[in-house]
KOLMAR-943390 format. One record per atom (N, C-alpha, C, O): residue in one letter; x negated, y negated, z negated. Coordinates in steps of 0.02 Angstrom, whole numbers, padded with zeros to 5 digits, always signed. Each point is the difference from the previous one (the first is absolute). Layout:
AXYZ ...
END
This chain:
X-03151-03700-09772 X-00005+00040+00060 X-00072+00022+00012 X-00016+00043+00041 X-00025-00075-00079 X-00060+00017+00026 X-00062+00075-00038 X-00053+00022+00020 X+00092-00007-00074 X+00008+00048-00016 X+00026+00059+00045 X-00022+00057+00008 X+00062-00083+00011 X+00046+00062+00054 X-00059+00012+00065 X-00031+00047+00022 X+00036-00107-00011 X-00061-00002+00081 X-00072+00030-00015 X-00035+00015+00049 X+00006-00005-00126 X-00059+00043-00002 X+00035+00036-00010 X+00027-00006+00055 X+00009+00053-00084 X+00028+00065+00019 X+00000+00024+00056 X-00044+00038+00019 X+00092-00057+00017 X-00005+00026+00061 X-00070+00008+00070 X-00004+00045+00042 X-00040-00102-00050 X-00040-00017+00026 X-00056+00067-00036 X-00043+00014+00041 X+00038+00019-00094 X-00047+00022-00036 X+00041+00090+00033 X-00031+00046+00025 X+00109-00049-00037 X+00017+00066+00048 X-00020+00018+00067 X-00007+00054+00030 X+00000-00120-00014 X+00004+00016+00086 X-00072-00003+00004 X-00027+00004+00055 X-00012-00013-00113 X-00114+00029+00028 X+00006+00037-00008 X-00036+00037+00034 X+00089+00005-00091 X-00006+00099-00012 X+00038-00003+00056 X-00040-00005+00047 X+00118+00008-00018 X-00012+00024+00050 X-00032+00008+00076 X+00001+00048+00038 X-00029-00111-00032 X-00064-00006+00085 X-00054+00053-00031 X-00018+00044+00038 X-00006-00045-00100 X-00059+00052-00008 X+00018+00031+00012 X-00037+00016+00046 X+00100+00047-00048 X+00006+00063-00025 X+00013-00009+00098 X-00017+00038+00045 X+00037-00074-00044 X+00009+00031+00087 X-00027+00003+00017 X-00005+00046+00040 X-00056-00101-00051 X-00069-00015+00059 X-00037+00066-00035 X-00043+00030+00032 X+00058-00012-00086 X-00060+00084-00019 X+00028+00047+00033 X-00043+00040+00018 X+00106-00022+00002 X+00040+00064+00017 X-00038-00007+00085 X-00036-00040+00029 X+00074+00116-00012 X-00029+00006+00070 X+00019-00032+00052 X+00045-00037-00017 X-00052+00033+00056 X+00011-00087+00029 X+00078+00009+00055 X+00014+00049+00034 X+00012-00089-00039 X+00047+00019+00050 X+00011-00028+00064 X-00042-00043+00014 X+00091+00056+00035 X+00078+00020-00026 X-00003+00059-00014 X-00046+00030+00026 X+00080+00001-00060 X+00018+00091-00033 X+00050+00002+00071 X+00026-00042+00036 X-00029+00101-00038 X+00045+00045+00030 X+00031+00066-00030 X-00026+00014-00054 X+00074+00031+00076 X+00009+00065-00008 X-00019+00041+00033 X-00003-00019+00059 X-00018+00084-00069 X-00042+00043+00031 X+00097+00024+00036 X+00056-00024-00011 X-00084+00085+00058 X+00077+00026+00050 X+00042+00022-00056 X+00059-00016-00008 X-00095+00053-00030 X+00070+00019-00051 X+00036-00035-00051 X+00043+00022-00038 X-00074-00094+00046 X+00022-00049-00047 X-00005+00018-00070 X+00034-00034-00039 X-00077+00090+00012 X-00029-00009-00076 X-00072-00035-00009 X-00015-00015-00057 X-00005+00009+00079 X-00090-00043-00001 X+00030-00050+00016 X+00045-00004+00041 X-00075-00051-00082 X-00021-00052+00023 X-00082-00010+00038 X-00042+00035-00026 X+00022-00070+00072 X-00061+00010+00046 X-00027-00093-00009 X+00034-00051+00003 X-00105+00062-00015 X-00030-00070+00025 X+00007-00028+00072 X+00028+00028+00047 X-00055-00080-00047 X-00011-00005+00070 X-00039+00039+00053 X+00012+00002+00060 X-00069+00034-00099 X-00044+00031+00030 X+00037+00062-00014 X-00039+00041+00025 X+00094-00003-00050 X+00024+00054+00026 X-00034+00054-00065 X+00006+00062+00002 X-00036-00094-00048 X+00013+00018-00059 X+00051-00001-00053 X+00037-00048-00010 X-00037+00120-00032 X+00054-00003-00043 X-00008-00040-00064 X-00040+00013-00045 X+00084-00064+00047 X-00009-00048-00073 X+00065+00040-00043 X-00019-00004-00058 X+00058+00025+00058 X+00063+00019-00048 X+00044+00048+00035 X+00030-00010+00053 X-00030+00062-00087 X+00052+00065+00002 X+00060-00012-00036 X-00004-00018-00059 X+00069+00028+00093 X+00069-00016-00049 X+00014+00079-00018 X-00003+00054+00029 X+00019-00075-00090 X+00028+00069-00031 X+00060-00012-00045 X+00004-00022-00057 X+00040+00042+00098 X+00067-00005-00036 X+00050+00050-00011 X-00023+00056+00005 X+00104-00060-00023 X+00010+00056-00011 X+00047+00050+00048 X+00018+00058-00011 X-00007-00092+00053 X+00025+00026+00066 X-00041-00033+00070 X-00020-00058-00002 X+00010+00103+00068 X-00031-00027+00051 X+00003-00072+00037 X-00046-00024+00032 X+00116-00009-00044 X+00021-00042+00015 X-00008-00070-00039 X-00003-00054+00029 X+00000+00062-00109 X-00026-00061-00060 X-00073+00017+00014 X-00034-00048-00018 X-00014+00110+00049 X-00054-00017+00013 X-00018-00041+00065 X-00052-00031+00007 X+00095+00033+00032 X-00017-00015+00048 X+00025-00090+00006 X-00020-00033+00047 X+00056+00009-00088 X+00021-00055-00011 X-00066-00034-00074 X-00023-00057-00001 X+00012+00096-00036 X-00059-00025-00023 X-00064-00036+00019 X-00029-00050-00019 X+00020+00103+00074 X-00062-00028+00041 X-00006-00064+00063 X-00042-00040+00020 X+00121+00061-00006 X+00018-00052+00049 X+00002-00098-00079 X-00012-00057+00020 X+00020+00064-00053 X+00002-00042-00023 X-00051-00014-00027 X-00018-00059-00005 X-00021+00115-00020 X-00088-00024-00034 X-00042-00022+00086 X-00030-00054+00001 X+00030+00077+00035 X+00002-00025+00083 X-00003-00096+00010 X-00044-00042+00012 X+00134+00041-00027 X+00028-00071-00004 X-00023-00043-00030 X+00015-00059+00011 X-00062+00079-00064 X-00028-00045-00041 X-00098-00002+00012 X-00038-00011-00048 X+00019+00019+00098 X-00078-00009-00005 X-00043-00067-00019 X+00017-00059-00004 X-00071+00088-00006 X-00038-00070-00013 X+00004-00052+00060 X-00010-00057-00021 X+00021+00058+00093 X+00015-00059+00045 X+00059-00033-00029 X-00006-00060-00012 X+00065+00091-00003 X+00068-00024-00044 X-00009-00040-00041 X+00018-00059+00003 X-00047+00085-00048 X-00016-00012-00077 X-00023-00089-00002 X+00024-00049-00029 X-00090+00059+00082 X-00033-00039+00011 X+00037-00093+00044 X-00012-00059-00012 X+00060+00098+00064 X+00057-00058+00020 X+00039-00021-00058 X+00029-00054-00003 X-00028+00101-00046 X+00078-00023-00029 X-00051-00046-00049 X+00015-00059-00009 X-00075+00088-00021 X-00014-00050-00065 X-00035-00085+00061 X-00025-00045-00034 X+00025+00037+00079 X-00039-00051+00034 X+00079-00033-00008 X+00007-00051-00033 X+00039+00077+00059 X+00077-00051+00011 X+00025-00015-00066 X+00034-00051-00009 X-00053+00106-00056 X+00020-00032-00050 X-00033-00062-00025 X+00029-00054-00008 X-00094+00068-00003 X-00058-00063-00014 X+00040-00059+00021 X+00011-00046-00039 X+00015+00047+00114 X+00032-00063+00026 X+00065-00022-00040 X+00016-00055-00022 X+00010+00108+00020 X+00058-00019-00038 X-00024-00044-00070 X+00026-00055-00012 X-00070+00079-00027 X-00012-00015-00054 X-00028-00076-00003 X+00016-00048-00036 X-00073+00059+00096 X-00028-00071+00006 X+00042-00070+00027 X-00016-00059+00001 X+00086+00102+00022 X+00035-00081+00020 X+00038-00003-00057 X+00000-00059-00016 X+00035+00093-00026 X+00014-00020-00073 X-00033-00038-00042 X+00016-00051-00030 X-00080+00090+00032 X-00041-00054-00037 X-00004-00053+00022 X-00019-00038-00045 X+00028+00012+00093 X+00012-00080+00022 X+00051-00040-00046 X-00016-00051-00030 X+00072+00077+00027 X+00064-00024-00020 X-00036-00074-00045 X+00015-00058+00012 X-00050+00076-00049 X-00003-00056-00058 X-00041-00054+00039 X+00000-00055-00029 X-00037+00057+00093 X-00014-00052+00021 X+00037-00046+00056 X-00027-00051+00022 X+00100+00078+00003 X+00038-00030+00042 X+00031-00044-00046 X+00010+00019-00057 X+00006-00073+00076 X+00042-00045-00042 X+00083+00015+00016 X+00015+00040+00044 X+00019-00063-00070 X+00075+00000-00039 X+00044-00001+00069 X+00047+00037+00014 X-00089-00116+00043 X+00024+00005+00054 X+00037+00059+00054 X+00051+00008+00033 X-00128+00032-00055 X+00010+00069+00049 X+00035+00039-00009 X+00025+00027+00050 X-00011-00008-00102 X+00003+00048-00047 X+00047-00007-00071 X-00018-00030-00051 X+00095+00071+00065 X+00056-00014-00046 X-00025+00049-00050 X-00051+00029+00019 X+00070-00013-00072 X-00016+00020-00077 X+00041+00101+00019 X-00031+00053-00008 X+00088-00058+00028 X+00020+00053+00033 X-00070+00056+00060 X-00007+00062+00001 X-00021-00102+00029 X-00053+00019+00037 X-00062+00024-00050 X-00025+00056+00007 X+00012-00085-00038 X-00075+00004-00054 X+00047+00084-00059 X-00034+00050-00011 X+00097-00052-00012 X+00003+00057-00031 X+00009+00066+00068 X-00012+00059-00012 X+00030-00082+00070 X-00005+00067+00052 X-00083+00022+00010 X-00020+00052+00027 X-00008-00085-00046 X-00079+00016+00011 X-00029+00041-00052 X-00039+00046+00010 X+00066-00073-00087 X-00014+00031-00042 X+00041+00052-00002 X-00034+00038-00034 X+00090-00006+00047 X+00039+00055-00012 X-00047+00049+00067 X-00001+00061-00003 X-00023-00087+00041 X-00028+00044+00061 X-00076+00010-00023 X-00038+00020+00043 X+00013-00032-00106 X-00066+00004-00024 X+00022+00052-00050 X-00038+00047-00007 X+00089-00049-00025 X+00012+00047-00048 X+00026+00056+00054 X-00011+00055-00025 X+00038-00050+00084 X+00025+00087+00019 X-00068+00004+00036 X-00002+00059+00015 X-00060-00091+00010 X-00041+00034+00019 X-00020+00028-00061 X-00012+00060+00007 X+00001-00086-00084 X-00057+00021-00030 X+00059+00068-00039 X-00018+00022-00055 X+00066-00001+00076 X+00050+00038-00020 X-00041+00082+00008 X-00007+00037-00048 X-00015-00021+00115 X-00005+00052+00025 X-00066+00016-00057 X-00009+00061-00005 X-00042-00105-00042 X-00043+00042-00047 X+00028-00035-00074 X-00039-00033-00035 X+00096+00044+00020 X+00031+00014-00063 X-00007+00041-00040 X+00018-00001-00059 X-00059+00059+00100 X-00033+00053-00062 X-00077-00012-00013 X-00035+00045-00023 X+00006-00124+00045 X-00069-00007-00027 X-00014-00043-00056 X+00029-00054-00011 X-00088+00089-00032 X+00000-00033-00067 X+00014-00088-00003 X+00020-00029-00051 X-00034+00001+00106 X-00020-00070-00010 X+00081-00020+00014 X+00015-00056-00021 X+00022+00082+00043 X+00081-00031+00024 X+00027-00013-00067 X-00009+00025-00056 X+00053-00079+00084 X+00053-00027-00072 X+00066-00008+00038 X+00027-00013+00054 X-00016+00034-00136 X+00083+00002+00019 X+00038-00062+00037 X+00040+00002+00047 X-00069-00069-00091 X+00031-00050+00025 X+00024-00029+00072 X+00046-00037+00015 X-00118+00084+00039 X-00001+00003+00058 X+00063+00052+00047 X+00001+00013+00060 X+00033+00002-00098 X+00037+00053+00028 X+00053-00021+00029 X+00029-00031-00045 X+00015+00026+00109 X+00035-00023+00024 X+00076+00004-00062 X+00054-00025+00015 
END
């Protein structure tokens, strides 16, 4: 598992960097819902799609995802990760054998979502 836990731990510094570099959020949509807007009411991302409506659902979702987001979701995963990594120091008492593979099957669907990065293995795959 501990293979798995630098994986993920090494995804989630690319993703806090890339958020903490982007323009800072929360994002918003500008009135016509194609811009995406910083906080300061700058334009970070134009949707361009192929009808008014997949643009306008583009942006609302590049929006949904800002660096404040980005930034909650990789802090709650860390947690997730870091109470797994416990598993091997609770004793037998606490902790049935059924419990220790739900931890590891929930280490493999986080590290699921970068299955297209060089360092992922198959073996990890749900």
């Amino acid at each position: 598992m501990s293979a798995l836990v630098e994986f993920l731990t090494a995804r989630y510094d690319e993703d806090e960097q890339a958020a903490r570099s982007a323009s800072p959020g929360p994002w918003h949509l500008n009135a016509e819902g194609d811009e995406v807007m910083a906080v300061d009411d700058i334009m970070v991302a134009g949707a361009f799609a192929l009808s008014g409506n997949q643009q306008r659902a583009t942006a609302a979702h590049i929006a949904r995802h800002d660096p404040a987001r980005v930034l909650r979701e990789v802090s709650a995963k860390r947690r997730i990760v870091y109470l797994a990594a416990q598993l091997p120091k609770l004793t037998a008492v606490n902790l049935f054998d059924n419990d220790k593979d739900a931890w590891a099957e929930t280490l493999k669907q986080l590290a699921l979502p970068y299955a297209d990065h060089p360092d992922y293995r198959e073996e990890w795959r749900p």
